[in-house]
C-alpha positions as CSV (number, residue, x, y, z in Angstrom):
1,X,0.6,18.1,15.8
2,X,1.9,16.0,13.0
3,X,0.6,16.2,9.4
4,X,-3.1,14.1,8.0
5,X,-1.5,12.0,5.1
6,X,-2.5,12.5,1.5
7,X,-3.7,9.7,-0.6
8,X,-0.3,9.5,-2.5
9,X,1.5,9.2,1.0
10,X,-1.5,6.3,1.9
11,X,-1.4,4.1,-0.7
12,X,2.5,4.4,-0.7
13,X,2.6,3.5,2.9
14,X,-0.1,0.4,2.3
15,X,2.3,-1.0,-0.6
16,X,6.1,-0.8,1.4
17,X,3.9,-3.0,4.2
18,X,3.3,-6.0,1.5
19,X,6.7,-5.3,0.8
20,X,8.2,-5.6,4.4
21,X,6.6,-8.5,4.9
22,X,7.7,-10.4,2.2
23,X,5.4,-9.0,-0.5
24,X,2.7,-11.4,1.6
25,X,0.1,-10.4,4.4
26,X,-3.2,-11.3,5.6
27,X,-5.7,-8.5,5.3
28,X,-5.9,-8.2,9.4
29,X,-2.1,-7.4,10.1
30,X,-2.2,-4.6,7.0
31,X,-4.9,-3.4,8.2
32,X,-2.9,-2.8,12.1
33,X,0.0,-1.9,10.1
34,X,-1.7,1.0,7.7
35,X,-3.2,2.8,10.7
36,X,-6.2,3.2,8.8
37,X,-9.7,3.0,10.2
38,X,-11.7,-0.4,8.9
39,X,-13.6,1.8,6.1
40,X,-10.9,3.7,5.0
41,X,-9.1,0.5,4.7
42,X,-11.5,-1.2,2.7
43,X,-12.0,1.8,0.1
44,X,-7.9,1.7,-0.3
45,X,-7.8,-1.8,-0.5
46,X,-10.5,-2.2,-3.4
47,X,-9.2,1.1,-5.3
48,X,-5.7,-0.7,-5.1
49,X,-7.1,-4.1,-6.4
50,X,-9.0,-2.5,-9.1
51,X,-5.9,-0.4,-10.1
52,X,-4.2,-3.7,-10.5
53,X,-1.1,-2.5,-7.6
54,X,-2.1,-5.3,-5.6
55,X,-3.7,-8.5,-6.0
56,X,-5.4,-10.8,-3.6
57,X,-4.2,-14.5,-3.1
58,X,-5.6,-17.5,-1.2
59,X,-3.8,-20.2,0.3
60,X,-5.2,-24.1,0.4
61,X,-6.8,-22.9,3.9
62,X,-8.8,-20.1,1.6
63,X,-6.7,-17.7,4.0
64,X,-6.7,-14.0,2.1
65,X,-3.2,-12.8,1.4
66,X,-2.4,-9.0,-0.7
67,X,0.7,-9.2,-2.7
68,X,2.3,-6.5,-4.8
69,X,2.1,-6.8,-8.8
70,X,4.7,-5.1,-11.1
71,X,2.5,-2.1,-11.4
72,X,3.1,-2.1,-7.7
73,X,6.4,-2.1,-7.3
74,X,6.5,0.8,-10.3
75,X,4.2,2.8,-7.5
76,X,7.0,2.9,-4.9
77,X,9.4,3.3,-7.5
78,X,8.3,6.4,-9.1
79,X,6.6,7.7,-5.8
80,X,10.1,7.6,-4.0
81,X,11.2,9.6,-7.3
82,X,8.5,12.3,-7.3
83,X,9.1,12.7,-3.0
84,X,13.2,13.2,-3.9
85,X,12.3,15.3,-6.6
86,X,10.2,17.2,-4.0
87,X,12.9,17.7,-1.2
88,X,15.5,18.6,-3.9
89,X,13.9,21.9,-4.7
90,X,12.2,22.1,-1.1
91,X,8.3,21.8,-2.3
């Protein structure tokens, strides 16, 4: 049985998904991609817009896009720290 993820682990996998795809994606593939249920989705997604670590774009079709902001990119940054720091001393 393999492990529930924690909301660190969540939010981190949410982010590197902008970031595969070109730090650009439509609210409906994420959504696929997170493996999230719709609600838990949608209470990610706003805590992450509010915390400034992503921020929503439209195009000139009004199509919704979530892109990474600096703060963002700091998240995966310092989370991949924190998870090496973590399988150094074998936490």
């Amino acid at each position: 049985m393999s492990k529930k993820r924690d909301k660190l682990e969540v939010i981190h996998d949410i982010l590197e998904i902008v970031v595969q795809n070109q730090n650009s994606i439509k609210p409906t593939p994420l959504l696929r991609k997170s493996n999230l249920s719709s609600q838990s989705f949608s209470e990610y997604i706003t805590e992450l817009l509010e915390k400034e670590l992503v921020k929503e774009i439209a195009d000139k079709k009004n199509k919704k896009f979530y892109t990474l902001t600096d703060k963002g990119f700091k998240y995966i940054e310092k989370y991949k720290m924190i998870k090496g720091f973590i399988e150094d001393f074998e936490l």
